[in-house]
C-alpha positions, -999 to +999 in steps of 0.1 A: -798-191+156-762-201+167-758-238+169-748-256+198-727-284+183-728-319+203-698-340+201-697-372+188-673-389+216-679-386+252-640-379+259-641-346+231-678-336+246-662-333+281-629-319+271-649-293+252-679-290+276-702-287+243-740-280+250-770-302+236-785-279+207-816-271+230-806-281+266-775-274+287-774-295+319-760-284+354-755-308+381-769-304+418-754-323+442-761-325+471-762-349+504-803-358+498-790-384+522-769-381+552-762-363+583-772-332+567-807-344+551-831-319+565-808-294+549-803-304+516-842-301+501-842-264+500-807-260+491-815-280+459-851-263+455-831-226+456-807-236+433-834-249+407-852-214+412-824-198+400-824-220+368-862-215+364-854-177+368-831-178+334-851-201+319-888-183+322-868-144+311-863-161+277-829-149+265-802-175+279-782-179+247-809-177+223-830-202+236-809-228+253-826-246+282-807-243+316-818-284+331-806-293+368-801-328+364-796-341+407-774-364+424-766-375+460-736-366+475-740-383+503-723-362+522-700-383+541-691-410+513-662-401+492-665-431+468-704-428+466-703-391+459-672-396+431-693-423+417-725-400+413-705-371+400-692-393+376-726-405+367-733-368+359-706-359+341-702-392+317-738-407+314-759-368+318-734-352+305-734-322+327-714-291+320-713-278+356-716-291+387-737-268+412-722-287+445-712-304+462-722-297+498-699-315+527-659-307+523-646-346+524-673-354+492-665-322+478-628-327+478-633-365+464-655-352+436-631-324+422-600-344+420-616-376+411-644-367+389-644-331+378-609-318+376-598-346+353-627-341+329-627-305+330-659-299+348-665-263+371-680-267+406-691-240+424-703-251+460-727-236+481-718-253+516-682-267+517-662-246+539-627-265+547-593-246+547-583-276+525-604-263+501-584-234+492-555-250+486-572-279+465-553-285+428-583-276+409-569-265+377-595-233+380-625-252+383-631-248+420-657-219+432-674-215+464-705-194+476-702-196+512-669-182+530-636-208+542-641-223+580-604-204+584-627-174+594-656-190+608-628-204+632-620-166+643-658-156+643-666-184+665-639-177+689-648-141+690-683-145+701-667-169+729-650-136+741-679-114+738-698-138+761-667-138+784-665-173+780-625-188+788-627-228+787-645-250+764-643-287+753-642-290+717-662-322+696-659-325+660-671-344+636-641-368+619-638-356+586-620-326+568-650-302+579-650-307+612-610-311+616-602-281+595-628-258+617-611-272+648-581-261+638-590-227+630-611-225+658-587-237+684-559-214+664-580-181+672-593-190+708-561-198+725-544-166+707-573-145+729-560-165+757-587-191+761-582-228+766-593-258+759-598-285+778-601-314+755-606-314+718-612-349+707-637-358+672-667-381+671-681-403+644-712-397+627-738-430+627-737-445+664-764-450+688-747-439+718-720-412+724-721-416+762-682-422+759-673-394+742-693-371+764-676-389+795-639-381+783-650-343+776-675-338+809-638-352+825-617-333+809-639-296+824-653-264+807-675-238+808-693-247+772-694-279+748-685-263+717-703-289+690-685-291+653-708-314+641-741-320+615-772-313+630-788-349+616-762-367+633-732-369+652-734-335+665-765-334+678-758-371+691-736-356+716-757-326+726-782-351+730-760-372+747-745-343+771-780-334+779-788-370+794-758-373+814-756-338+824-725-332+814-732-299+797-761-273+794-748-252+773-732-256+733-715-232+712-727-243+676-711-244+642-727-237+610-737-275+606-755-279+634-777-247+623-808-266+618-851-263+621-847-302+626-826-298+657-846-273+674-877-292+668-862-326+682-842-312+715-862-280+720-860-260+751-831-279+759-807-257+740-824-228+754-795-198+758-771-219+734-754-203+703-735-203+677-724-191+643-737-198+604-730-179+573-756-154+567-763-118+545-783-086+551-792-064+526-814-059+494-801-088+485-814-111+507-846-097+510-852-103+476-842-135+477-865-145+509-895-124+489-889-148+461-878-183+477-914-177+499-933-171+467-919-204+453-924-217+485-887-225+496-878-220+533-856-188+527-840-189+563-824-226+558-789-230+558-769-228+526-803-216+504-791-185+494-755-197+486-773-223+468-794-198+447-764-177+441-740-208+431-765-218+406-769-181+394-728-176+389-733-208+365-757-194+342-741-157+342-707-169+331-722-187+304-739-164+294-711-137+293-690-165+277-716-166+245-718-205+250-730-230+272-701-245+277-678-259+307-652-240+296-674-210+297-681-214+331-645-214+344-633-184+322-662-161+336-672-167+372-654-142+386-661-113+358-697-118+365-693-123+404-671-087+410-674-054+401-672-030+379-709-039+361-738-028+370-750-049+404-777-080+399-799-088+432-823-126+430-849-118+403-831-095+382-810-127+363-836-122+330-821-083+334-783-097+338-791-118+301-799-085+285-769-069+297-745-094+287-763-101+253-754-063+245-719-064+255-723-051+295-707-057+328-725-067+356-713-068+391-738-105+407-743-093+441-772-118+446-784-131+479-751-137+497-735-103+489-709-120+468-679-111+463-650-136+454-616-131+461-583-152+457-592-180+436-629-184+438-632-179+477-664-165+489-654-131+513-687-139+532-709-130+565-713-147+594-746-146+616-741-147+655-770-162+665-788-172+701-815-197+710-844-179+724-883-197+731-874-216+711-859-201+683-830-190+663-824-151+668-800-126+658-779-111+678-750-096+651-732-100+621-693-103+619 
């Protein structure tokens, strides 16, 4: 059996990214706290599946132990989030990080934490331009697609809806600013305007004054850029008491079983947009997340299952569990040629790799990375009907 070799200072097992001889352990985290909360359970739950999945086929480098050790990102605290990653990293001695979930945290936690001790992230959720730009020295990696085209999906299902003037709210943070940007970029190219596009902070009791300067300011739709546990849907909420607005055009934060339940058939006819997949691909991963039972149809699951699935594959193709592994092989696993991997089929992918083969991950999400580790991605243009989130396309 090959040995896994640990170490014996913490600075040369995180420069190496050396494996315990009979357990290798991946961080998830993830804002178990925070304005996205009622999110975050499943995301971690399909991430853990996909460990479970290598572990229970048997033949993950002769016997090595896949362990998702957790963490809370917070979501919205950089110095909390850095200080957990750090907690994984140093004291857990992860060897990558499956996470983290909100952009700002996300961002903290590479180039505080991860980047300087050579620690991959792939992230299921975080979706800021900044993102792509980020000095990440190759250890950056992301599952679900940049807001840059969620910007241009959003404005385009304004235009289908032949919809011309919208206030815009945002949550204050690298998130919500970035998809402003983008989406303010794409709707005034198509000729649309806006009105007013002014953030909000997540945490406070009463948004009556932010509604008040954007109800002044005029438009046909509220569009909300916001997390469904907090700020955002404080000013829906807040809109809905005063009036001000009936109808809200949704990012993918605010996509949310929580939100539905507490405001009901108040958002009756709103919509909005949430990265999403359709294929064999997802089906088997909603045929399996159900089985487990894992709500399949929550936000960020699937790039959750697949994020943790990438981290076991290029490990495995790198013939260690190892860091550096991980970073040399995401993208080999994650693309063509090789033969294609759906959820399920990860104890196939081991005995493909064992003997030498290519394998192309197409997983729940459809995944394909280009650039640097950017997800191409799907989005889902939704509409709330009784009650309900239902499909109306895919873009």
């Amino acid at each position: 059996m090959k040995k896994w070799l640990l170490a014996s200072a913490a600075t040369t097992l995180l420069a190496a990214g050396a494996a315990h001889a009979q357990e290798a352990k991946i961080g998830v985290i993830l804002g178990f706290t925070g304005p996205i909360e009622s999110l975050t359970p499943a995301m971690g739950d399909s991430a853990e599946l996909a460990l479970s999945e290598v572990n229970d086929a048997g033949t993950f480098l002769e016997g090595v132990t896949l362990t998702p050790v957790r963490a809370d990102s917070t979501c919205i605290d950089s110095a909390a989030a850095t200080a957990a990653a750090e907690r994984l990293i140093t004291t857990d001695g992860v060897l990558a990080i499956m996470g983290a979930d909100c952009s700002g945290v996300t961002g903290a936690i590479l180039s505080n934490a991860a980047v300087p001790n050579g620690v991959p992230m792939i992230s299921p959720s975080a979706t800021s331009p900044a993102l792509s730009n980020a000095d990440d020295n190759g250890l950056f990696f992301r599952t679900a697609p940049s807001d840059a085209r969620q910007g241009e999906v959003l404005a385009s299902i304004l235009g289908e809806r032949d919809i011309s003037s919208v206030a815009v709210t945002y949550t204050n943070n690298d998130y919500g600013k970035g998809f402003a940007d983008s989406f303010a970029a794409a709707f005034e190219e198509t000729g649309g305007e806006i009105t007013l596009s002014a953030p909000h902070e997540d945490g406070k009791g009463d948004y009556s004054a932010e509604i008040g300067a954007l109800a002044s300011a005029g438009g046909d739709v509220l569009v909300v850029l916001g997390y469904s546990d907090q700020g955002g849907k404080g000013m829906i909420q807040a809109a809905l008491d005063t009036g001000a607005f009936d109808t809200f055009a949704m990012g993918d934060g605010m996509y949310s079983d929580a939100l539905l339940e507490d405001l009901g058939s108040a958002l009756e006819g709103s919509f909005g947009s949430v990265p999403w997949a359709q294929g064999e691909g997802t089906e088997a991963f909603t045929k399996i997340a159900t089985d487990a039972g894992i709500n399949a149809e929550g936000s960020y699951t699937r790039e959750s299952y697949d994020a943790a699935a990438l981290i076991a594959l290029a490990m495995m193709k790198g013939g260690e569990a190892s860091s550096a592994a991980v970073a040399a092989n995401v993208m080999d696993v994650a693309n063509a040629p090789g033969e294609e991997i759906l959820p399920g089929e990860l104890g196939k992918a081991m005995e493909i790799l064992a003997d030498g083969g290519d394998i192309d991950y197409v997983g729940a999400t459809n995944v394909e990375l280009v650039g640097e580790g950017e997800a191409a991605g799907t989005y889902r243009y939704y509409e709330i009907e009784d009650g309900e989130f239902t499909t109306v396309s895919f873009k």
